[in-house]
MARBA-3410 file (N, C-alpha, C, O; in Angstrom, 1 decimal):
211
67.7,111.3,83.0,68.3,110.4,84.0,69.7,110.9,84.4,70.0,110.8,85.6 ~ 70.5,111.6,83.2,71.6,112.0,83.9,71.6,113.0,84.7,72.4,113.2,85.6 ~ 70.4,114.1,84.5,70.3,115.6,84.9,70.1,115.0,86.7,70.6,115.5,87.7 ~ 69.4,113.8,86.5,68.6,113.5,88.4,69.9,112.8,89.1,69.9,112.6,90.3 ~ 71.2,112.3,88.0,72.2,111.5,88.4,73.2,112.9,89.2,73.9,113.0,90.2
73.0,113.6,88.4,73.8,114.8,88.5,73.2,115.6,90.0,74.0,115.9,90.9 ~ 72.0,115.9,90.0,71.1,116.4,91.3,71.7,115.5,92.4,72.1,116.0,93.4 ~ 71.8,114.0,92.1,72.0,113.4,93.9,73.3,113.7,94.0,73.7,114.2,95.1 ~ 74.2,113.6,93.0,75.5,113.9,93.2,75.9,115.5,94.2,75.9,115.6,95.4 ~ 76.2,116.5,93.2,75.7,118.1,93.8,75.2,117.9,95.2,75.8,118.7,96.1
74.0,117.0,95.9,73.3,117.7,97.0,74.0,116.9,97.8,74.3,117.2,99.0 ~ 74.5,115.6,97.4,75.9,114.5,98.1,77.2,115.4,98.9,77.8,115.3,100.0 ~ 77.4,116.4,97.5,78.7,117.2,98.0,78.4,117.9,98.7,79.3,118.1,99.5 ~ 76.8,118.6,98.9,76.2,120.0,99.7,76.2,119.1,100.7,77.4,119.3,101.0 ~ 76.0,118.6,101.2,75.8,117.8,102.2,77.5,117.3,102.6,78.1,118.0,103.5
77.7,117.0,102.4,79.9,117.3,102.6,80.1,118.4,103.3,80.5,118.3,104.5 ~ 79.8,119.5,102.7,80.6,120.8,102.5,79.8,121.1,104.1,80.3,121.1,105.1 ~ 78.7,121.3,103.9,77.8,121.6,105.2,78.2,121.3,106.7,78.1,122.1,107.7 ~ 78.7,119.7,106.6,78.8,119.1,107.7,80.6,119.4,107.9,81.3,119.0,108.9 ~ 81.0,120.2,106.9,82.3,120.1,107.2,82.7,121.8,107.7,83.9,122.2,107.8
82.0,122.4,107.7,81.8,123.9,108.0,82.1,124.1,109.1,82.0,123.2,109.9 ~ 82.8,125.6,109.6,83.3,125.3,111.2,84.2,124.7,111.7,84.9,125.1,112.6 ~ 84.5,123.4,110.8,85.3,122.6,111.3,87.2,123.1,111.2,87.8,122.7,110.3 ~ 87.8,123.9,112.1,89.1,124.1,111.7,89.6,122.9,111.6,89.1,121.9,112.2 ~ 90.5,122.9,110.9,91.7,121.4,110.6,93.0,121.6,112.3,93.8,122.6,112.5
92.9,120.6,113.1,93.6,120.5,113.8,95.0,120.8,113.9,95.7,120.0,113.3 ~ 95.7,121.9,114.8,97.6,122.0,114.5,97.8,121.0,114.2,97.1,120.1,114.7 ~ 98.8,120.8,113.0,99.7,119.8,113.2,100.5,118.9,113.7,100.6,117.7,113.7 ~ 101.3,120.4,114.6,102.7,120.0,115.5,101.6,119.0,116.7,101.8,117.9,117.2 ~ 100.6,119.8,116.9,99.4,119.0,118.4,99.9,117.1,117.6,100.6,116.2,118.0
99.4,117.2,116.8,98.0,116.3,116.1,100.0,115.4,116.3,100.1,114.6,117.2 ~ 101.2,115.5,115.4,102.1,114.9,115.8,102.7,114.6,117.3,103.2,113.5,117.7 ~ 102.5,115.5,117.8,102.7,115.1,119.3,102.1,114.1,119.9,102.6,113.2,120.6 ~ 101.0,114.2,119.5,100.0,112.8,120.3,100.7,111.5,119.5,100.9,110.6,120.3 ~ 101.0,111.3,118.5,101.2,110.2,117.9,102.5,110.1,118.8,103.2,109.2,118.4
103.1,110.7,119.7,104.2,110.4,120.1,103.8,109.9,121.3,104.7,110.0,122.2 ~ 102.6,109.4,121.8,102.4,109.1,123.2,102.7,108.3,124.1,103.0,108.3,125.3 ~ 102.5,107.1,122.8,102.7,105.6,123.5,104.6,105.4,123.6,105.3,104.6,124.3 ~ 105.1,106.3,122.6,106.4,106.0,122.6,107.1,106.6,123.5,107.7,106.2,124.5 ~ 107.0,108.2,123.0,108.0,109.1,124.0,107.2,110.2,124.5,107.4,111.3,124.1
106.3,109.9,125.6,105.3,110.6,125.8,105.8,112.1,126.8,105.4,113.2,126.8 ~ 107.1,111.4,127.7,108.1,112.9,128.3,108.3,114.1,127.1,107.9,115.3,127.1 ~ 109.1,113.1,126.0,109.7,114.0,125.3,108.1,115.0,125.0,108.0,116.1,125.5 ~ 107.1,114.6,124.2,106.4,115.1,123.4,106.0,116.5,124.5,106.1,117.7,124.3 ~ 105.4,115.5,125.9,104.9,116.6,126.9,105.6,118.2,127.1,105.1,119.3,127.3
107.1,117.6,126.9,108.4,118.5,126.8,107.9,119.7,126.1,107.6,120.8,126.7 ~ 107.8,119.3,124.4,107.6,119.8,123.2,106.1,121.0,123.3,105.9,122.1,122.8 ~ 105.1,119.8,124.3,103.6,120.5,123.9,104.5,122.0,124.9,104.9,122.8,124.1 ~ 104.7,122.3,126.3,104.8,123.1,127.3,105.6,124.2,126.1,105.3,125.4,126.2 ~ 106.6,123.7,125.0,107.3,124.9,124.5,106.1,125.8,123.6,106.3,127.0,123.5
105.3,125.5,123.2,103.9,126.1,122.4,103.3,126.8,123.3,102.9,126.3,124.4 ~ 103.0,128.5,122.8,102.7,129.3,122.7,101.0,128.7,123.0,100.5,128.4,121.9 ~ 100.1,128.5,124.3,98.8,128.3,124.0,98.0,129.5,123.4,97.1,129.3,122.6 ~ 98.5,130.8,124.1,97.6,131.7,123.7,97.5,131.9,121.8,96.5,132.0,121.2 ~ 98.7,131.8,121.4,98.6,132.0,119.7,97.4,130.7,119.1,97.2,130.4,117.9
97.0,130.2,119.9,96.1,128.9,119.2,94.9,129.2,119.2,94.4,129.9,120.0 ~ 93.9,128.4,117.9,92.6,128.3,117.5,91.9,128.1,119.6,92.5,127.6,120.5 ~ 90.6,128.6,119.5,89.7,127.6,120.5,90.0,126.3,120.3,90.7,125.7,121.2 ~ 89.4,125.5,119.1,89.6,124.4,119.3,90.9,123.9,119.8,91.0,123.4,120.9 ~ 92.2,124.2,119.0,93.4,123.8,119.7,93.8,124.1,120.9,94.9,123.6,121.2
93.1,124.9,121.7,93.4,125.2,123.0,93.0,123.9,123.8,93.9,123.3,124.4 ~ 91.7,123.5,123.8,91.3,122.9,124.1,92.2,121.2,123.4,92.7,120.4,124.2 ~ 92.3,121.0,122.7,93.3,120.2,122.5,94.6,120.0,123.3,95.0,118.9,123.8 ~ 95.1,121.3,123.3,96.8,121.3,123.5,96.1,120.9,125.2,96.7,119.9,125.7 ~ 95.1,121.4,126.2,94.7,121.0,127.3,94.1,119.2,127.7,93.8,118.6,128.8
94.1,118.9,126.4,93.8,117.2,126.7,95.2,116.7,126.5,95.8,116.0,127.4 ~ 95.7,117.1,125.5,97.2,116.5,125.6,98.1,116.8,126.6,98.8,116.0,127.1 ~ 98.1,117.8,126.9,98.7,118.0,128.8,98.2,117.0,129.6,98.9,116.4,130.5 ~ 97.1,116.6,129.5,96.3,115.2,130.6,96.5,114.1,130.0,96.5,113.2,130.8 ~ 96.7,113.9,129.0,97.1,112.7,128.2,98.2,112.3,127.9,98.5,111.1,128.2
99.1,113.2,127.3,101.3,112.9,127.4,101.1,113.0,129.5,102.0,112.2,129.9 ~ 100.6,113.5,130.4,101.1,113.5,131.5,101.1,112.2,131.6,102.1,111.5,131.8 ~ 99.6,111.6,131.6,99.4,110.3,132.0,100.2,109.0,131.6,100.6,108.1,132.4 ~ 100.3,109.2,129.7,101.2,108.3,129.8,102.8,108.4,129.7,103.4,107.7,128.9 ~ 103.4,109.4,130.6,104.7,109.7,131.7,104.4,109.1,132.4,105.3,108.5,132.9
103.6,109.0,132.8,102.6,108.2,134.5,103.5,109.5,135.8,104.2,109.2,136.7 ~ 103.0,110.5,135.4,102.9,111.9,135.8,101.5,111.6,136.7,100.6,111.2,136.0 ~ 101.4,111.6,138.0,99.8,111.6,138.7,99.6,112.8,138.7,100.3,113.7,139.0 ~ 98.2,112.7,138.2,97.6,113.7,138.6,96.8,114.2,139.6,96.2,113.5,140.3 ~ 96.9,116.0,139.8,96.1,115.9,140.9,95.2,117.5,141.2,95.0,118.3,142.1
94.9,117.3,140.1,93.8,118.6,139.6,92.9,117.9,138.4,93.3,117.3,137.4 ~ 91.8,118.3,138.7,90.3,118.4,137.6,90.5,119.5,136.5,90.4,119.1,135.4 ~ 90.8,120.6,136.8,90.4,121.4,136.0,90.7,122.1,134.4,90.2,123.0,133.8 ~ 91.8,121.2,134.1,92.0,121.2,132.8,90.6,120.0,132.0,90.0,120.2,131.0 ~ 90.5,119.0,132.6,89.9,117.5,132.1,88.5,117.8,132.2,87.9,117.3,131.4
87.6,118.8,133.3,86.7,119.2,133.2,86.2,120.2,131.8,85.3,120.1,131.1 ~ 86.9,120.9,131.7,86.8,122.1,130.5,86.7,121.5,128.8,86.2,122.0,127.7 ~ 87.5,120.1,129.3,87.8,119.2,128.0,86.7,118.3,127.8,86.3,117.8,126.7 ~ 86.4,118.1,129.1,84.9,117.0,128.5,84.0,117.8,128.2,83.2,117.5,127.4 ~ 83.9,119.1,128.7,82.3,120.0,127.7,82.9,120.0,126.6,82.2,119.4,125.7
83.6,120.3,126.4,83.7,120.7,124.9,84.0,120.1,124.3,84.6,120.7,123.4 ~ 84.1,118.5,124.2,83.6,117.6,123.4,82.7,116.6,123.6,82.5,115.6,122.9 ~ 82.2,117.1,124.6,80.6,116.2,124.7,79.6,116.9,123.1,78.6,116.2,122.7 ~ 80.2,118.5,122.2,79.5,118.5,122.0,80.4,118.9,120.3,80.0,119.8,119.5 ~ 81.4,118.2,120.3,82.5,118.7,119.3,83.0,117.3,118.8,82.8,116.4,119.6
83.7,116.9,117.5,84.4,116.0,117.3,83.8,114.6,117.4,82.6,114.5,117.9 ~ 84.6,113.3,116.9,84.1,112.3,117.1,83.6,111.7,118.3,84.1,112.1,119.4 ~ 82.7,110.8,118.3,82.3,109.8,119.7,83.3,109.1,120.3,83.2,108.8,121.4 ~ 84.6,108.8,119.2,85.5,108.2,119.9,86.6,108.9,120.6,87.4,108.3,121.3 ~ 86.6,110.3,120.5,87.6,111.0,120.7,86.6,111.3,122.3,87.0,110.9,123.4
85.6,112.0,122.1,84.4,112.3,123.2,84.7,110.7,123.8,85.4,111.2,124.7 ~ 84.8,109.6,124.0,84.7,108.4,124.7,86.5,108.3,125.1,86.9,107.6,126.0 ~ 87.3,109.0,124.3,88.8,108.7,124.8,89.3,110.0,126.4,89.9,109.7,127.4 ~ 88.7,111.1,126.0,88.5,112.2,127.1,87.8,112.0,128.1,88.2,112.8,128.9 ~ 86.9,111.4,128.6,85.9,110.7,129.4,86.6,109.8,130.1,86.4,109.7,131.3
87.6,108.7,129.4,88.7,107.7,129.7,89.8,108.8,131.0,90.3,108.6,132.1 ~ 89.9,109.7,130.1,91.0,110.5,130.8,90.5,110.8,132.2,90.9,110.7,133.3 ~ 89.1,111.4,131.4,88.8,112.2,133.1,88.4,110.9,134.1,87.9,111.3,135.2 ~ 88.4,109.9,134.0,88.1,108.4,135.0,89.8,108.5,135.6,90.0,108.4,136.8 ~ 90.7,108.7,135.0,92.0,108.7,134.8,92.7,109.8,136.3,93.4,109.6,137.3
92.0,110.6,135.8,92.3,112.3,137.1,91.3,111.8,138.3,91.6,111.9,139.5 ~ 90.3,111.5,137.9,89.7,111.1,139.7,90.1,110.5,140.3,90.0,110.6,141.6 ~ 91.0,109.0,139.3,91.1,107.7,140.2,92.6,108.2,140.7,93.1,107.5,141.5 ~ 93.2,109.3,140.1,94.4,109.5,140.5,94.6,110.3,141.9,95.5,110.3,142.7 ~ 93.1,111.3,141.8,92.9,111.9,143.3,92.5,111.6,144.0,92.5,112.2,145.1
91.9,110.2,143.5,90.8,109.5,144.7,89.4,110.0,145.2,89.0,110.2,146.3 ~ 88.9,110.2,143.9,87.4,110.2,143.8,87.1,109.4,142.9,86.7,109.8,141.7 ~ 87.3,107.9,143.5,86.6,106.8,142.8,85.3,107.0,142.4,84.9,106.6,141.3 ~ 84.3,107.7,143.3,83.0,107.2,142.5,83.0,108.1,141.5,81.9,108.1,140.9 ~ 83.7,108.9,141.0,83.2,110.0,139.8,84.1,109.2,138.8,83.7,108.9,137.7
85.4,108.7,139.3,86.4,108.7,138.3,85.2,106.6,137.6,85.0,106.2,136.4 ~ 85.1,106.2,138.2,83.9,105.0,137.9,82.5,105.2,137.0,82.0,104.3,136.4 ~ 82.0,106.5,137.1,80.9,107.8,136.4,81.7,107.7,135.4,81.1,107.1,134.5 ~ 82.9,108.1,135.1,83.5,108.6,133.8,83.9,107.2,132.6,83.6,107.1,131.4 ~ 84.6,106.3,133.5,85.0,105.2,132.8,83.2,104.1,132.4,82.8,103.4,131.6
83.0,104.5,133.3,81.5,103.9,132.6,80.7,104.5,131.5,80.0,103.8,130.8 ~ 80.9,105.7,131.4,80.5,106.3,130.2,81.4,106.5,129.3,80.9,106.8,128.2 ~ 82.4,106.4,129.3,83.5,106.1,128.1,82.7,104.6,127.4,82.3,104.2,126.3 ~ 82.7,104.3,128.3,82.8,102.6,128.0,81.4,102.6,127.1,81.6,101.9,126.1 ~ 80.1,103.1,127.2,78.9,102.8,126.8,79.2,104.3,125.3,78.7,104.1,124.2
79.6,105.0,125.6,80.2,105.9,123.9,80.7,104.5,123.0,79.9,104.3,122.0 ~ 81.7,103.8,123.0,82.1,103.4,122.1,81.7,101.4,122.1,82.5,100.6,121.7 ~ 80.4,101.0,122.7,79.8,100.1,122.5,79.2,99.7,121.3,78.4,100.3,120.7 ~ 80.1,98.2,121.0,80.0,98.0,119.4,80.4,98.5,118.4,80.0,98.4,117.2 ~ 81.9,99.3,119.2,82.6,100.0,117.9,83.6,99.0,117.9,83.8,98.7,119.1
84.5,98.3,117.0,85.3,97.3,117.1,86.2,98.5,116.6,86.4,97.9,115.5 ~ 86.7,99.2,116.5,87.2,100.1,115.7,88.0,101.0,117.2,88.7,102.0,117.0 ~ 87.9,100.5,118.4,87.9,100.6,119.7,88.3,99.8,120.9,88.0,99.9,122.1 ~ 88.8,99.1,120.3,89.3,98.0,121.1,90.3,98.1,122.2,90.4,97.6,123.3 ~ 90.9,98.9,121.6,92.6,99.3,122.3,91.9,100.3,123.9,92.1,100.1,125.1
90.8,101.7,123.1,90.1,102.1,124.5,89.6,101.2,125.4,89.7,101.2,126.6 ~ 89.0,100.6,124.7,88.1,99.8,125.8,88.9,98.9,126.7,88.7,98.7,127.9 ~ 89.8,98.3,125.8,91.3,97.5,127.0,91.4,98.4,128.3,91.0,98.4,129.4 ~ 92.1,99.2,127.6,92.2,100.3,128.7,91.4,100.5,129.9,91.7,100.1,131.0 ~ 90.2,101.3,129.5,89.0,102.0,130.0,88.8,100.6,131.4,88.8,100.8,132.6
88.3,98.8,130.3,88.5,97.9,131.3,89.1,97.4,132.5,88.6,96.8,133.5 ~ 90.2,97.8,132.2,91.9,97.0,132.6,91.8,98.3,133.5,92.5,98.1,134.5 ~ 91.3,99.5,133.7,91.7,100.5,134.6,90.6,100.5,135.8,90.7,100.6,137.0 ~ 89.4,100.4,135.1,88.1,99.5,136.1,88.2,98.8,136.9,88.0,99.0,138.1 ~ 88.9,97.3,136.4,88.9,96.2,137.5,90.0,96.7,138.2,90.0,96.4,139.4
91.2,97.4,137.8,92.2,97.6,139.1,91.4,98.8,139.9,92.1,99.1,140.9 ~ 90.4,99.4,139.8,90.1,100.8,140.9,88.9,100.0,141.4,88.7,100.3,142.6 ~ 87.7,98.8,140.9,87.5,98.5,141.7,88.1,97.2,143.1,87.8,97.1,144.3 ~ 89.1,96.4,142.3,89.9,95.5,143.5,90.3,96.4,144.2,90.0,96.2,145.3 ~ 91.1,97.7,143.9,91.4,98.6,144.8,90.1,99.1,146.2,90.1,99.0,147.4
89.5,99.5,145.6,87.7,99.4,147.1,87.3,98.2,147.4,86.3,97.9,148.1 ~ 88.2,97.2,146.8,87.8,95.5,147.4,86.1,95.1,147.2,85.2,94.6,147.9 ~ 86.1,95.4,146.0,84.7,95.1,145.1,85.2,94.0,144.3,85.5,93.9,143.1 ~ 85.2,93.3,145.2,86.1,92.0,144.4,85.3,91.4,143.1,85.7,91.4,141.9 ~ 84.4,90.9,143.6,82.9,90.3,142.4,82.9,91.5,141.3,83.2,91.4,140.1
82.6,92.3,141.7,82.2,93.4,140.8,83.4,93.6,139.7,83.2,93.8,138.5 ~ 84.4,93.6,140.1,85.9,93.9,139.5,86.2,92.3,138.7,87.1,92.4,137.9 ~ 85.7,91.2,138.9,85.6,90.3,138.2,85.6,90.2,136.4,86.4,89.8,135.5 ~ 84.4,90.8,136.4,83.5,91.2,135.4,84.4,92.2,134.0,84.4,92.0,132.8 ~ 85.0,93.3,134.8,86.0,93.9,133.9,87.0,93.2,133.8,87.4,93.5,132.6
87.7,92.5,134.3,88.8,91.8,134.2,88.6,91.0,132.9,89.3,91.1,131.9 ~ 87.7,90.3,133.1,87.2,89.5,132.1,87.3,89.7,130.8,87.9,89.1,129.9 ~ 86.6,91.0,130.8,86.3,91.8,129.5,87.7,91.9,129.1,88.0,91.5,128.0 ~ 88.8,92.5,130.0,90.0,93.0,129.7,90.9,91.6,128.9,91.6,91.5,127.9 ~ 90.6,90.8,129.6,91.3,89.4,128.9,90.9,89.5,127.6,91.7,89.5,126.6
90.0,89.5,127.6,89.1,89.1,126.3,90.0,90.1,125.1,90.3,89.8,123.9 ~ 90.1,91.2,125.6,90.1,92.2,124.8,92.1,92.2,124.4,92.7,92.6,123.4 ~ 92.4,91.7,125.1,94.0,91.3,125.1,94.1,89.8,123.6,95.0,89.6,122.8 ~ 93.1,89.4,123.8,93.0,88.1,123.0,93.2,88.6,121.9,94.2,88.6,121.1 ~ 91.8,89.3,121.8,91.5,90.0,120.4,92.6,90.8,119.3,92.8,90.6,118.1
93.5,91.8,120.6,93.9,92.4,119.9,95.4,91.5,119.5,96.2,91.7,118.6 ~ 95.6,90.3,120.6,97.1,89.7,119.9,98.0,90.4,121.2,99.2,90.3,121.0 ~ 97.7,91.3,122.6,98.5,91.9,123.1,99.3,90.8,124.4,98.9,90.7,125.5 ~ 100.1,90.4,124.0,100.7,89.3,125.3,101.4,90.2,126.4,102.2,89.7,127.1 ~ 101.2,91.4,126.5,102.3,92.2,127.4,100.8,92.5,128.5,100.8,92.0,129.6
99.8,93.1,128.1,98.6,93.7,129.1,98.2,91.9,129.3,98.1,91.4,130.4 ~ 97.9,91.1,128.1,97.5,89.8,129.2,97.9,89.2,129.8,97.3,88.3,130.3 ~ 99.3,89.7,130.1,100.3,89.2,131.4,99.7,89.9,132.0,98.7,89.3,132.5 ~ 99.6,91.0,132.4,98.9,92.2,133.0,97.9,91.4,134.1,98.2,90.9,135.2 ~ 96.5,91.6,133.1,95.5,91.3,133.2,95.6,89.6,133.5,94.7,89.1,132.9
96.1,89.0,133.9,96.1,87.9,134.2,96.7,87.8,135.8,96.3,87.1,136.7 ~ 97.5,88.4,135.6,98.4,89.1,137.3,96.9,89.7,138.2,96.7,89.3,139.3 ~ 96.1,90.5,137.6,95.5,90.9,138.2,93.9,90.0,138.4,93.0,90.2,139.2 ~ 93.9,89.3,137.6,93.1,88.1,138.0,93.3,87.4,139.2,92.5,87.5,140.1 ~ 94.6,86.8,139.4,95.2,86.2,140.1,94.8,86.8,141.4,94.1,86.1,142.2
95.2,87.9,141.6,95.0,88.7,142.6,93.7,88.9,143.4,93.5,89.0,144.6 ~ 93.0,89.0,142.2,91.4,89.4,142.6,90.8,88.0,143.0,89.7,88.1,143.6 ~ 91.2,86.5,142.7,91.1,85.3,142.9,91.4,85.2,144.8,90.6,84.9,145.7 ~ 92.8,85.7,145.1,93.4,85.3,146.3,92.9,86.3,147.1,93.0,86.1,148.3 ~ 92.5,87.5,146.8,92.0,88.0,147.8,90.1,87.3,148.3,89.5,87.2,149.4
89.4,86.8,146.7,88.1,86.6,147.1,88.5,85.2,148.1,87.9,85.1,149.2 ~ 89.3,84.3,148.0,89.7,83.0,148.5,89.9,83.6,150.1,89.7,82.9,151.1 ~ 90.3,84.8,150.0,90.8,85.1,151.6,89.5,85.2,152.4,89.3,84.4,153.4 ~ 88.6,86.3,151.9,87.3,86.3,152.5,87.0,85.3,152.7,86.9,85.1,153.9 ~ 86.6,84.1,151.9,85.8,83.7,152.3,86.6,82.5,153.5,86.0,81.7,154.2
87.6,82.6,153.4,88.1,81.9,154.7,88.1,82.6,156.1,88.0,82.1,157.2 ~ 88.3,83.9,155.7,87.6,84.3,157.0,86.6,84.4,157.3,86.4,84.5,158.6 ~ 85.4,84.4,156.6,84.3,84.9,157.1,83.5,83.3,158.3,82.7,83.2,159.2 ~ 84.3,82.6,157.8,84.0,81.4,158.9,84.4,81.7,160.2,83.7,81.8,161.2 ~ 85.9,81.9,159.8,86.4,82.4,161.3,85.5,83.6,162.0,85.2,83.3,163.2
85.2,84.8,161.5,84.2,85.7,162.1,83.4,84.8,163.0,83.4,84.9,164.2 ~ 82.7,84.0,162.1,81.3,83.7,162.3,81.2,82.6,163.8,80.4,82.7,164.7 ~ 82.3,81.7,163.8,82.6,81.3,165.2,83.2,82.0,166.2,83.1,81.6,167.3 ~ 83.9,83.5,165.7,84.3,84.2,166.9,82.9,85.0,167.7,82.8,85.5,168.9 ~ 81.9,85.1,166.7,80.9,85.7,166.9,80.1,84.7,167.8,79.6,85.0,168.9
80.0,83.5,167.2,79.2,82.7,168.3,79.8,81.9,169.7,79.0,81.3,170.5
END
């Protein structure tokens, strides 16, 4: 009994060791930077540009290239190039966790809607969105990913359609206890309210100028 207790154990670890192969351990200084996002996301950006990219792992390359798109964004730096955020979703469409693969996806929705290629940057935040479905462990992306939806669609005056994420985004403000984005998201309710109120007061008017 103990020899077979001992077997599941051993092939428990082989099975560890296996799945953890390949895997370099991420820079550091990177991996600290990011935790500086939400706070001092200039400074950090500052810090990534002094690093040497060429001395870095592949994987860190590619890293230190999402955090250039990620400290820019939250600088609220616009962007106005694909080509770093392209290179970054292959290689983690097929690397790393689902939630990291669903937070880069977030980004690249991020760089379209900033260049104005809504329908791709709408492609991206919709597939972020369906990666981390039913992860509660995700909440904070999905605020986001929502709350950035309904403002790009009221912005194409998809008013109904932009309804729907709004919603979600409330909801998701509840959840997390955030009173600063459900001010937010509540502003932008509002908005998407007075513009659907507008149509439909005009469309009467049309309809007798037409007849």
């Amino acid at each position: 009994m103990r020899d077979m207790k001992a077997k599941y154990i051993l092939g428990a670890l082989l099975i560890i060791l296996i799945a953890s192969c390949g895997r370099t351990p991420l820079n550091p200084t990177l991996v600290e930077l990011e935790k500086m996002a939400d706070t001092t996301p200039e400074v950090a950006l500052d810090s990534l540009h002094r690093i040497s990219k060429e001395d870095l792992s592949r994987a860190d390359k590619v890293y230190y290239d999402f955090l250039s798109v990620k400290l820019a964004d939250k600088a609220l730096i616009r962007h106005t190039s694909d080509s770093l955020i392209i290179s970054v979703i292959d290689y983690y469409s097929s690397q790393g966790p689902k939630v990291r693969y669903a937070e880069v996806l977030y980004y690249g929705g991020r760089v379209y809607h900033d260049i104005g290629d809504f329908p791709s940057a709408i492609e991206y935040y919709g597939e972020a969105l369906n990666q981390i479905e039913g992860n509660k462990e995700s909440l904070k992306l999905k605020g986001n990913i929502v709350s950035q939806m309904s403002s790009l669609l009221n912005a194409m005056r998809l008013f109904n359609e932009a309804r729907r994420y709004i919603s979600m985004a409330i909801e998701v403000d509840k959840k997390l206890n955030d009173t600063v984005n459900l001010m937010y998201d509540l502003e932008v309710l509002g908005l998407n309210l007075m513009n659907l109120s507008l149509i439909h007061i005009s469309e009467p008017t049309r309809q007798a100028e037409i007849s």
